[in-house]
N, C-alpha and C positions, 0 to 999 in steps of 0.2 A: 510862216515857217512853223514846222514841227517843232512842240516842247522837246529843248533837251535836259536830261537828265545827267547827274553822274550816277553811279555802279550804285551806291547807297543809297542814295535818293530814288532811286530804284527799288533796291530790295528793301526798304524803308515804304512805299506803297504798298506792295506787294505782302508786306506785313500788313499792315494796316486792315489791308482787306480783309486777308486771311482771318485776322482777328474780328472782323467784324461783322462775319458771316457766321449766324446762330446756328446754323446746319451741320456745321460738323466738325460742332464742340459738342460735350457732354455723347460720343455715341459708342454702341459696340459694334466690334469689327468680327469676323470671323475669318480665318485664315492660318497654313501652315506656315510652321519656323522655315525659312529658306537655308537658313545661316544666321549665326548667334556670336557674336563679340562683344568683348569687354576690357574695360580699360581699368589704369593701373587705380583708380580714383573709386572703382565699384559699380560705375556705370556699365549698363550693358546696349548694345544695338544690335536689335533683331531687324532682320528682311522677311516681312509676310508675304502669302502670292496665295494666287488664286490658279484658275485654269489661264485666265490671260493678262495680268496683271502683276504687280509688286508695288509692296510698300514701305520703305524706310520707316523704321521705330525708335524712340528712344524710351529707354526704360531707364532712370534714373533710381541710385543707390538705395535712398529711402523706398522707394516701391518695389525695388528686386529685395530688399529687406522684407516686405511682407509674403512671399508665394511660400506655399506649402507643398511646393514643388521643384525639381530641376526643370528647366525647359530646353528643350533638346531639338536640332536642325530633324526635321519630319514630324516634328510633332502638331498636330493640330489642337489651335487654342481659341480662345475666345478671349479680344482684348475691350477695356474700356478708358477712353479717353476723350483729348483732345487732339484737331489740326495744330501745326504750329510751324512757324516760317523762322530758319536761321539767318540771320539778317546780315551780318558778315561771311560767312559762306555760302548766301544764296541757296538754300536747301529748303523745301517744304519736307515736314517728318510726321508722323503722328507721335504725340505724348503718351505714353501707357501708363494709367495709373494703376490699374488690375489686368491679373491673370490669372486663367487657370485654365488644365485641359478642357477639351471642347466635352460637350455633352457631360461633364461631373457636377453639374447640378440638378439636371435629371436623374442622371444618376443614379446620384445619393436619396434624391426622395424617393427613388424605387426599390431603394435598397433597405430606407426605413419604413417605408410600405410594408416587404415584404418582413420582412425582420417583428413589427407588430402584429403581424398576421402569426406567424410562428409561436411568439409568444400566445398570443391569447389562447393558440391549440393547444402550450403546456410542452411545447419538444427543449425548450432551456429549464424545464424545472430541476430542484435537485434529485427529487425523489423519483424520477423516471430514471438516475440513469444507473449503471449497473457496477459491481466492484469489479477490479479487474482481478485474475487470479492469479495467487501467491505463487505459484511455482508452474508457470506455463510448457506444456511439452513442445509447443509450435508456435511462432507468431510468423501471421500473415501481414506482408506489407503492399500496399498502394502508394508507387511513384513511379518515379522515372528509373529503368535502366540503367543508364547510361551517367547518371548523376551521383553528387557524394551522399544524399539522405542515404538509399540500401547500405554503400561502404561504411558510413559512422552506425549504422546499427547494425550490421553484423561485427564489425572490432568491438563495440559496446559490451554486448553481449556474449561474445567470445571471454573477453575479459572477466564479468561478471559471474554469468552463470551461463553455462553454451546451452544452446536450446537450436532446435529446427527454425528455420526462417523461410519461410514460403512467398516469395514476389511473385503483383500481380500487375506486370510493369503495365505503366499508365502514359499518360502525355498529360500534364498538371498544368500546361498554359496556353492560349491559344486557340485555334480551331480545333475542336474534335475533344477538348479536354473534360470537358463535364461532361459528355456518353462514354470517357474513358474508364473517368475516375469510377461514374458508378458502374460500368462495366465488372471494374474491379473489385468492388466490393458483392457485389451477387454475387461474382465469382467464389472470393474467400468463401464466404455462404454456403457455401454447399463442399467447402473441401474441410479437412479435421484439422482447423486448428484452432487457440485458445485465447487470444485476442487480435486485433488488427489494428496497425499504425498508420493513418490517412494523412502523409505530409509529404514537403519538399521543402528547398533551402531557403525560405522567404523571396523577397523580390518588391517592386512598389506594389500599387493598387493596383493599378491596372493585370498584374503579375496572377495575383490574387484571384482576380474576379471570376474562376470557375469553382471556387470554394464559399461564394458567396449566394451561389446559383438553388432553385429552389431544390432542382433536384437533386443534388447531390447532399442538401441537408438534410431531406428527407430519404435518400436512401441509407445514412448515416443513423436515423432514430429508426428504420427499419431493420438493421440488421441484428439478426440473434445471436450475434458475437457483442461481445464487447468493445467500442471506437474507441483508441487512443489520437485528438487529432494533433499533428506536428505541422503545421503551416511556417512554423520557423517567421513569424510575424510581429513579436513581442507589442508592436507599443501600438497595434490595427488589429484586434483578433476578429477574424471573420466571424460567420454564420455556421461554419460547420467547427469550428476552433467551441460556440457556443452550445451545438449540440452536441457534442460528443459524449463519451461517458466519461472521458477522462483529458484532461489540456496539456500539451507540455508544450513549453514556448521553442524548443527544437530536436531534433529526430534524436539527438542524439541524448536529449533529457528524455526522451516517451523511450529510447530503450533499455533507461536506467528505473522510468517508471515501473517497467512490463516486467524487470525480471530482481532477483534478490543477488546479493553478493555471496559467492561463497563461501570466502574468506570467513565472514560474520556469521554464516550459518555456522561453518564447523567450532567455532567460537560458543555459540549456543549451543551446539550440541557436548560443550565440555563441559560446560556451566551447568546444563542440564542434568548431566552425568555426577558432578560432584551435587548436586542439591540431592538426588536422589540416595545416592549415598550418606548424605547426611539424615536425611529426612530415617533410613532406615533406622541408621543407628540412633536416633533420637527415640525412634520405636520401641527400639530394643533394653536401652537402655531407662525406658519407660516401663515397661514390663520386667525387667530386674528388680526397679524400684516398689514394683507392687509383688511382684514374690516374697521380697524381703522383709514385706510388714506380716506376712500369713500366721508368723508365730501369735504376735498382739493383736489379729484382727480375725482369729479361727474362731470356732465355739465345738467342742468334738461332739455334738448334735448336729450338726449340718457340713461338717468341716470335706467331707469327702464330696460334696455338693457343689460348694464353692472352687474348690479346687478344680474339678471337673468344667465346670462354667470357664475357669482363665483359660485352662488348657483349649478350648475350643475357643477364646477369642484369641490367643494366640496364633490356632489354628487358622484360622479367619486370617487377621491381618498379613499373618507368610504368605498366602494364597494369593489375596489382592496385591502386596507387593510384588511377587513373584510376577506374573500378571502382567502391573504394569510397568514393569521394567523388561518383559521380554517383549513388549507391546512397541513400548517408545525403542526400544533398542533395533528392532525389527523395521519399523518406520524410515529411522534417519541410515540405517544401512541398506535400504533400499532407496531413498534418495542418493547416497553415494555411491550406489555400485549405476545405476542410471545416467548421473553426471561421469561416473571411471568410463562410462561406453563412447560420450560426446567427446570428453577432453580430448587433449594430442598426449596419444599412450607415450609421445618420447620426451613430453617433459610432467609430467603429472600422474602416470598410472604408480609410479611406485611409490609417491605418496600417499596419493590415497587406499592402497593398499596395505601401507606399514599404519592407518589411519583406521582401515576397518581390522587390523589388528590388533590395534590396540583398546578397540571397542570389546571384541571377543574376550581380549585380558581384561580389561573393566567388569563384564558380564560373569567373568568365570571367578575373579574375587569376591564379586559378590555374595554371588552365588555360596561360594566356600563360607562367608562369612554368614550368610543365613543358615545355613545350617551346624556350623559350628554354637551359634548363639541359640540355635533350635534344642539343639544337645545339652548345651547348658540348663536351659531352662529347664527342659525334660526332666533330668537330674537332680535339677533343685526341687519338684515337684514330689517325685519319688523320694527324695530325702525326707521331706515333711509327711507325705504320706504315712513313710515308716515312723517317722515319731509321730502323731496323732495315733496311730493304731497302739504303740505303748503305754500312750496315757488315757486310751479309752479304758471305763471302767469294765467293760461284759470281756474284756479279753484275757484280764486275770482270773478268772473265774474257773476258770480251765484247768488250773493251778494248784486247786485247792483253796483256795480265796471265796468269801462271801462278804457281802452286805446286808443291813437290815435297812428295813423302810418300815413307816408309821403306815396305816389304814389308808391313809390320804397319799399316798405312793412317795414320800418325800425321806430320804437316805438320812440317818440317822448316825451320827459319827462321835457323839459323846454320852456318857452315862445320867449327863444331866439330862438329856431328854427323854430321859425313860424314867418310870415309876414303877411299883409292885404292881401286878395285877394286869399290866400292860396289855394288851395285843398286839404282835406285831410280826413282819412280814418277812424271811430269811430266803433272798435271792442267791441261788447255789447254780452252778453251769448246768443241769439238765432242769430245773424248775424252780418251785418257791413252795417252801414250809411256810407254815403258820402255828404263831409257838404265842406263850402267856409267859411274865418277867414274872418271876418268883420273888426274886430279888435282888437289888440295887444295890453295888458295891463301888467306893469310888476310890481310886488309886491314891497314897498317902502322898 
């Protein structure tokens, strides 16, 4: 008679065996997710399959605790494990101790391959790559149409500071997407604008992998714009995230990078306004300060000399002031009359109009106030003027007034410095006598 078995003593062999067949423990499987379950305990069960096969998996808690991945029904993986036979449910299954997508270990060394190749060229140094510029008239974008990267940079910058935005829409994942992307960057290339944002909404790896591609980081260190890259990838930054000139972790940070706030500008440009008005009158009242020493610091020898010298550095500094205050004032109201053309004239033109208003009245105080203080000065100059020429000595002379001088040309103002017999020199308004002291008399 046939051995009879019961149902256990059965799948209790059939164990055994399984278990004891070195072939196919310790091996990897290659095969797609069919269908992926999981139970309330953390365990998961996947079905792999081939073209004509399938294979029941278990994937236990602790080992779905290590993938650095979701694993998803069509995905193709690569497992490694063991056979194993359920002995009360009669089931043969494979054990998966690892996972990960198929081909990511190729991959990755292709991708560190390339990525050292790059480096050693110098396309990630700091010093290759370029500023971007402070007040852009146009930003050129590469993505998708059809996606929210374009809509959060243009609201960005609407908001911010409105500027022109030129799409060079692309296809950023997939077939065809890296001849898009750099499609779209030659494109910008040759049309007029002033930097370009190279992103889309993040996504996994796989997502990614046209921005990791050779050509597109080298058409990115090629171009004569400036690269802002937005791959929206924060904690995976690719290959062209590394070359670009400038990184923002998402579209909507690269179009707060590319452009200034104008809020803050007009903020500097009041601050700028009151410094310069200070700065003047610090001038001014600098130069008051040295008029007003002219009395203690003249000598009526040179005193017309001097005088003449402040009045032309006076001259001087109104000039340069002037200058640069129609300079900077000219500047930032052509920044603003540029932004009054972009804004929406029904909620912003009349601001910034009652705003280069009030720059004009700024300008035109000033203004009043340089030469009101020009005036003053002028006057205090002419004030002194006329007393120096009172107390020049050659002006009384005119008068009827004379001086004497010794031999040695030196003015003689007491009796004690003369003696009988003297010589000495009597400077009169059309010339000078020359007379001898008879005699010395001194007042009692």
């Amino acid at each position: 008679m046939t051995e009879r078995l019961t149902v256990t003593q059965f799948n209790e062999r059939v164990n055994s065996v399984v278990t004891g067949t070195p072939n196919i423990h310790n091996i990897t499987i290659v095969g797609e997710i069919a269908s992926m379950t999981g139970s309330s305990a953390g365990h998961f069960y996947p079905v792999l399959k081939d073209s004509e096969s399938s294979l029941r998996c278990t994937l236990f808690r602790y080992s779905a605790s290590r993938l650095t991945f979701k694993p998803e029904a069509g995905m193709k993986v690569t497992v490694f494990g063991s056979a194993s036979y359920y002995v009360k449910g009669g089931s043969l299954s494979f054990n998966i101790e690892s996972m990960m997508p198929y081909g990511k270990g190729e991959l990755q060394a292709a991708l560190e391959e390339l990525a050292a190749k790059l480096l050693r060229e110098g396309l990630f140094d700091a010093d290759r790559k370029r500023r971007i510029p402070a007040f852009p008239n146009t930003i050129g974008v590469v993505t998708s149409p059809t996606g929210a990267v374009i809509k959060d940079i243009i609201d960005t910058t609407a908001k911010r500071f409105p500027v022109n935005i030129l799409l060079a829409p692309a296809v950023v994942q997939g077939d065809g997407a890296v001849t898009s992307i750099v499609r779209g960057i030659e494109l910008l290339n040759s049309e007029d604008v002033d930097v370009i944002i190279v992103g889309r909404g993040g996504g996994s790896s796989e997502d990614l992998s046209a921005f990791n591609t050779e050509r597109v980081v080298r058409a990115i260190a090629s171009s004569r714009i400036p690269v802002i890259s937005a791959v929206g990838h924060a904690t995976d930054r690719t290959l062209a995230d590394r070359t670009a000139d400038l990184y923002a972790e998402t579209p909507t940070m690269a179009a707060t990078l590319a452009t200034k706030d104008r809020m803050e500008e007009k903020r500097n440009i009041s601050n700028l306004s009151m410094r310069i008005s200070h700065s003047l009158k610090n001038i001014m009242d600098g130069m008051r300060s040295r008029f007003a020493q002219i009395d203690t610091r003249l000598h009526s020898n040179n005193a017309e000399r001097v005088i003449e010298r402040y009045r032309m550095n006076l001259d001087r500094l109104t000039m340069r002031s002037d200058n640069a205050l129609i300079g900077m004032m000219n500047m930032y109201r052509n920044r603003l009359e540029i932004s009054e053309i972009k804004l929406d004239p029904r909620r912003l033109a009349d601001r910034l109009n009652q705003y280069i208003i009030n720059l004009d009245d700024i300008s035109e105080n000033m203004d009043l106030s340089i030469e009101r203080n020009i005036s003053i000065m002028d006057g205090a100059v002419r004030s002194l003027s006329q007393r120096l020429d009172g107390l020049d000595p050659t002006k009384v002379l005119g008068r009827g007034y004379s001086f004497i001088r010794d031999h040695d040309g030196n003015t003689l103002t007491s009796v004690s410095q003369l003696e009988a017999g003297q010589d000495v020199e009597i400077a009169m308004r059309d010339g000078i006598a020359v007379a001898s002291v008879k005699d010395v008399k001194r007042n009692d």
